[in-house]
ZAMIBA-773602 format. One record per residue (C-alpha): residue in one letter; z, x, y. Coordinates in steps of 0.001 Angstrom, whole numbers. Layout:
  res       up     east    north
    A        Z        X        Y
...
REM end
This chain:
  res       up     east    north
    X    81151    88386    70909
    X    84581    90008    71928
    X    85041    90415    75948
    X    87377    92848    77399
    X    89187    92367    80099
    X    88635    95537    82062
    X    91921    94990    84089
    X    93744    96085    80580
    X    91590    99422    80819
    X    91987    99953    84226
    X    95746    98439    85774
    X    95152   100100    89144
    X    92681    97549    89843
    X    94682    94862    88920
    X    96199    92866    92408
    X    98811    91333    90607
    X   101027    94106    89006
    X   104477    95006    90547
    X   103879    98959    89592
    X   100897    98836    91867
    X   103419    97473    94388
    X   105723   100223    92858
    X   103356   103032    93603
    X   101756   102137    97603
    X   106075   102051    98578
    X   106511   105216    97076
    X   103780   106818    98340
    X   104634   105483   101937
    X   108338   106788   101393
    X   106984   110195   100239
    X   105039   110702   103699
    X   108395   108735   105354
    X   110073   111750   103599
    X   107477   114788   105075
    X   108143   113257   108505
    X   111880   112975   108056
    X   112058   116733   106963
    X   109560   118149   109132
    X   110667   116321   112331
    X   114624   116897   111292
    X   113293   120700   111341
    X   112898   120726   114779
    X   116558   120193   115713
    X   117198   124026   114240
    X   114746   125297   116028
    X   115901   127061   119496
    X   112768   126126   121256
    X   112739   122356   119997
    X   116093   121759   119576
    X   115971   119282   122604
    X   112509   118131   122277
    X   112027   115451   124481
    X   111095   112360   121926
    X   112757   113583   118804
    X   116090   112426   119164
    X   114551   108872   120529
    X   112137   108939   117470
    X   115141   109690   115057
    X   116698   106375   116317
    X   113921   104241   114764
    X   113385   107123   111662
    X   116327   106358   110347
    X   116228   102824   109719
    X   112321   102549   108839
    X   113677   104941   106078
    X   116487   102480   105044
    X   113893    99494   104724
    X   111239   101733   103049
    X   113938   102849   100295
    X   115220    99262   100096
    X   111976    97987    99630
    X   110927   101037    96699
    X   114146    99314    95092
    X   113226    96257    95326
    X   109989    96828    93600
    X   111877    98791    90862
    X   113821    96102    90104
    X   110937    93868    89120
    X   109101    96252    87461
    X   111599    96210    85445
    X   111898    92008    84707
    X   114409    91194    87125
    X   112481    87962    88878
    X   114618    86015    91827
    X   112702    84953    94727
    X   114980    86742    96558
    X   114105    90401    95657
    X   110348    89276    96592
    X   112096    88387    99872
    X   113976    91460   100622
    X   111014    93344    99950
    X   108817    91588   102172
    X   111563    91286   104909
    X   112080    95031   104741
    X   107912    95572   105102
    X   108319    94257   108420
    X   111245    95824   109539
    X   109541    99419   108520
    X   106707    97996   110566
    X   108637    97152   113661
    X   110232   100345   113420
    X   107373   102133   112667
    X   105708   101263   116608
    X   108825   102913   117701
    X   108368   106228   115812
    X   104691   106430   116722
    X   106213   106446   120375
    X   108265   109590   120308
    X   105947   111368   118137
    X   103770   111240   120970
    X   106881   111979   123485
    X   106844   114471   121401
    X   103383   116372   121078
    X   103386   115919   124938
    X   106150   117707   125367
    X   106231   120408   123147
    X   104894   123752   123135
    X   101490   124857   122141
    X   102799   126827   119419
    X   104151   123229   118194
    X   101670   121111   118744
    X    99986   121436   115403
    X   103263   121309   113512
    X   103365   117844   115343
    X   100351   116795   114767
    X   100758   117340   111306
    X   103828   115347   111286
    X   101974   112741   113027
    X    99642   112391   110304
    X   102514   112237   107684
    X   103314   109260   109375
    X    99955   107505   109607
    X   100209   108212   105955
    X   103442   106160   105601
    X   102048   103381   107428
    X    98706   103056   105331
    X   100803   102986   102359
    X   103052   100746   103476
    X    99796    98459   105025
    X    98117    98165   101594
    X   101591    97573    99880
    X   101815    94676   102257
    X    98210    93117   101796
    X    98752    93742    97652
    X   101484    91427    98360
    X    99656    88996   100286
    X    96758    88777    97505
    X    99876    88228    94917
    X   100702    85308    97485
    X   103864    86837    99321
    X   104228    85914   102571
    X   105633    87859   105511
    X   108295    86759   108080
    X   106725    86739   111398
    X   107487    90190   113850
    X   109424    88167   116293
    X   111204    85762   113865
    X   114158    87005   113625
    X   117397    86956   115676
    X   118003    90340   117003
    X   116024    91255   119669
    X   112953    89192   119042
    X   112231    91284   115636
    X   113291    90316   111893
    X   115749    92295   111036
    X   118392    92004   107348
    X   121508    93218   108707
REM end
């Protein structure tokens, strides 16, 4: 009798592929993407130009973007056989750093819906969701890792202001 694996039918199940890895980072940088648009949007906009929030949000934006596009690079490069220990680690590294960023977004998003307009506040909302969408993603790219046996530098390991942090 012939058994099939039905991981080789079915590679979205499988926990230990780096395209699954591939695809939860991309998916997290595609809502990163919707919230860096929608929120950017605001800033042309007379009655939100100085939204009380955004500019503070865009301060943390802007580098859980970096670490979310580092970390989609990272993941192309071993799809595509590359192997050193130390992609795995930039990857994971830049997980956390999204993360830690990521608390500081959620903060003016709310700054935000508080103090914007009621004509705005389902435009916000909606970029608030975006963002819960990034940080699922980025969640289940993280545990994915952890089942493949990556492991995470702690939140307040680093030296820079009690979070990790690569540069």
């Amino acid at each position: 009798m012939v058994r099939l694996n039905p991981y080789y039918y079915y590679p979205y199940y499988r926990a230990t592929g780096w395209g699954d890895i591939l695809t939860l980072l991309q998916q997290s940088l595609y809502a990163e993407e919707m919230v860096c648009s929608m929120s950017s949007e605001l800033f042309h906009i007379p009655e939100t130009k100085d939204l009380k929030g955004n500019a503070e949000m865009h301060n943390h934006l802007v580098p859980a973007s970096y670490h979310r596009v580092t970390a989609v690079g990272c993941a192309h490069r071993l799809v595509n056989g590359e192997q050193r220990q130390s992609i795995i680690d930039t990857m994971a590294a830049c997980i956390v750093n999204a993360e830690n960023q990521d608390k500081k977004v959620r903060e003016g998003l709310k700054t935000m819906e508080e103090n914007a307009g009621p004509e705005y506040k389902a435009f916000i909302s909606l970029i608030i969701r975006w963002q819960d969408q990034a940080e699922n993603y980025l969640s289940q790219a993280k545990e994915a890792l952890r089942t493949m046996g990556v492991s995470f530098p702690s939140a307040g390991s680093g030296p820079e202001n009690g979070s990790y942090n690569l540069y």
